[in-house]
N, C-alpha and C positions, 0 to 999 in steps of 0.2 A: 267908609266903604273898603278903603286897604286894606284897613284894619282887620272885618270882616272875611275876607279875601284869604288873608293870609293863614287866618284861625282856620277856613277851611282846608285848605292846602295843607297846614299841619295834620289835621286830624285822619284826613285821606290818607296821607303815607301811614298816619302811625296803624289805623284799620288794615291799610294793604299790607306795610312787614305782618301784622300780626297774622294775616290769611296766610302767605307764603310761607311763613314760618313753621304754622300749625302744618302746612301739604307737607312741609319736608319731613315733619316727626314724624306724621303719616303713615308717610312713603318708608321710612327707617322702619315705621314699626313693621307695617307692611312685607317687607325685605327680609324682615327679620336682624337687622345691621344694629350694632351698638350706640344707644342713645350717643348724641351730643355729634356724633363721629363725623355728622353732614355740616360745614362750615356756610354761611351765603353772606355774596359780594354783591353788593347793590351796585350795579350797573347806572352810574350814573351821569353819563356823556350828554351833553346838549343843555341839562337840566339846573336851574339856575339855586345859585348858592342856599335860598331856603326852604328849596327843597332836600335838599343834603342835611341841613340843620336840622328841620323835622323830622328825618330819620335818625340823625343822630342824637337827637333827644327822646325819642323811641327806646336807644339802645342801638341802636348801629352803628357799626365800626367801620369794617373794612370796606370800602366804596374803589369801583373800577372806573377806570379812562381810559376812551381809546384815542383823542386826539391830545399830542402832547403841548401846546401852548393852554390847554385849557383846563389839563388835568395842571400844567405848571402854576397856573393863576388861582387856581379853585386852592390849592395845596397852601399858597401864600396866603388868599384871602381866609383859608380856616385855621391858619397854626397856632390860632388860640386853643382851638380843641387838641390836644396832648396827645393823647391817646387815640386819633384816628389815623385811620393805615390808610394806606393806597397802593394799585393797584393798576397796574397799566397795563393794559388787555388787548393794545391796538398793534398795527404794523409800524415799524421802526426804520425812519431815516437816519442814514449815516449821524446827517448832520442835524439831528434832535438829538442824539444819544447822551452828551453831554447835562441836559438837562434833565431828563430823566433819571440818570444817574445819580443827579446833584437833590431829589426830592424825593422819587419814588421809594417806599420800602419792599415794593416787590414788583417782578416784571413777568409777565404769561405766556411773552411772545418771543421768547430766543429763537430764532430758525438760521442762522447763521452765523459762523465764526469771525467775520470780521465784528458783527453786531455784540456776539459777546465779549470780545477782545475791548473792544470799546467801553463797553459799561465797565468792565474792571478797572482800567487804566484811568478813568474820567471820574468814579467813586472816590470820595475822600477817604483816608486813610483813617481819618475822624472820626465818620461813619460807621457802622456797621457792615457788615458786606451784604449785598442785596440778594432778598429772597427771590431766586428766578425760577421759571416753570421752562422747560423746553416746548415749542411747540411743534405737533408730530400731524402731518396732511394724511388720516387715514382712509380717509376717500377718494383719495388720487384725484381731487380738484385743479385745474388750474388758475383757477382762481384763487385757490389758499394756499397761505404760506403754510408753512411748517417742514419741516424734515423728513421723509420717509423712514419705516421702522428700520430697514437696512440700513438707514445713514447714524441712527439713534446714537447707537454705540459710539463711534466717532466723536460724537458731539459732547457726550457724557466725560467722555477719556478729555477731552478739552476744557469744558467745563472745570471740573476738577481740577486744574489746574492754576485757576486762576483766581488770586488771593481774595479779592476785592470781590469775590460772586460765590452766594451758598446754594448748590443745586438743591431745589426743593421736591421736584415735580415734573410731572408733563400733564402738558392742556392742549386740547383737540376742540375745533370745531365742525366737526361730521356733515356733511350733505341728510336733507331730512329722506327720512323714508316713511313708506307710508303703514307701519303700526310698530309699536312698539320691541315687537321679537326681530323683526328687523332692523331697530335701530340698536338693541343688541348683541345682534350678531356684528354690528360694524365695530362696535366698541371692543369686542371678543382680543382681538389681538394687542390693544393699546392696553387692557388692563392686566393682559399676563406678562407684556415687557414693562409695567409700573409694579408687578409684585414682585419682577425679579430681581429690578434695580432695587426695591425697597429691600430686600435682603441683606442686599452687599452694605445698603449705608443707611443709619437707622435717620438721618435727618433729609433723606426721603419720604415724604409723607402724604404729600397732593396730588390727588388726580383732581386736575381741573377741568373736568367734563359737565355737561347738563345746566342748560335753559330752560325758558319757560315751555320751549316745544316737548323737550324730550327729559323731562323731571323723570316722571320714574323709570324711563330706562338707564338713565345717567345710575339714579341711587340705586337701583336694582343691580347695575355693572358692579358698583362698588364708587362711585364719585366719592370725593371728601369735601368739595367745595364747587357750589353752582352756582352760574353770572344771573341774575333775576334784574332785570332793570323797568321795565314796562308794568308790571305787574305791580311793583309797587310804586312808582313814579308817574305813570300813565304815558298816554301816546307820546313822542316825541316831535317837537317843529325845530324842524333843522337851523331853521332860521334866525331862531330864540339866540341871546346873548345871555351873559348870565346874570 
């Protein structure tokens, strides 16, 4: 019966990337946007290790965490797989920082300066420097972190600074609106301050915008990379271990 179980669990994911996959080339062609140019992060928080494996035996790569003891253990339990990225998508305690840094290949959630000070200092020098996104509150939530676009600059001028962290990007996550023109109109400002930083430094490259909600406004703004986790993993039980 596991057996069985597990065959199906496999094949579900591999059908689901394959759906998400085909909206997003879609949606590019749609767009009109340059094949390939849409990157997707399999969201895969709560969701237990072979589910991750079926995906990655699909062909998937880069997978997101937003809780950091589990993206830390999922990261150890897969380091057989070489070649997979990760991706930490969540809010950031001081004092997680350290381990993040010590596994993570890329972070989504910068929204403060002691936060990124941190990650640099806490990176092995062994390591590579880690690929960060800044994240930017364009909806003036209080509920969400991120940096206001007034504060952008500042943050970027710090960044840059710091040996141990390669700015990649900024990622937003927008309050929903109800249709698409106006979910980008909200994005309108976020993607003309990511074309202008992409100017100045060519290893600027990620807009990490667009979920399952708002897919073709994100690729119609211009996203390079969408967080898709439900869609291809199914519901989540919070409860689950992994």
């Amino acid at each position: 019966m596991s057996i069985e179980i597990e065959r199906n669990e496999t094949e579900d994911v591999k059908v689901n990337l394959t759906l998400v996959s085909q909206q997003i080339d879609q949606l590019v062609q749609q767009y009109k946007r340059k094949e390939g140019c849409v990157r997707l992060l399999a969201v895969s928080k709560t969701k237990p290790l072979s589910a991750l494996e079926a995906a990655y035996s699909a062909g998937q790569r880069a997978f997101g965490e937003n809780y950091v003891q589990e993206a830390v253990d999922k990261c150890h339990a897969l380091a057989h797989l070489a070649d997979i990225e990760w991706h930490f998508i969540g809010p950031i305690q001081s004092n997680k920082s350290r381990l993040i840094a010590d596994t993570m290949h890329w972070v989504h959630s910068i929204d403060r300066e002691k936060i990124a000070r941190r990650l640099s200092d806490q990176r092995s020098v062994d390591m590579p420097p880690l690929n960060v996104c800044i994240q930017v509150n364009i909806s003036g939530e209080d509920s969400k972190s991120g940096v206001t676009l007034s504060e952008l600059g500042a943050m970027v001028d710090l960044i840059r600074t710091l040996p141990n962290l390669c700015l990649r990007g900024l990622m937003a996550i927008p309050a929903p609106q109800e249709n698409s023109a106006a979910q980008c109109a909200v994005y309108e400002p976020l993607v003309k301050a990511f074309l202008e930083l992409s100017k100045s430094d060519s290893m600027i490259d990620t807009l990490s915008i667009g979920m399952s909600g708002d897919l073709p406004a994100a690729i119609q703004s211009g996203s390079t990379m969408v967080r898709v986790g439900t869609a291809i993993f199914g519901s989540r039980d919070y409860s689950a271990k992994m």
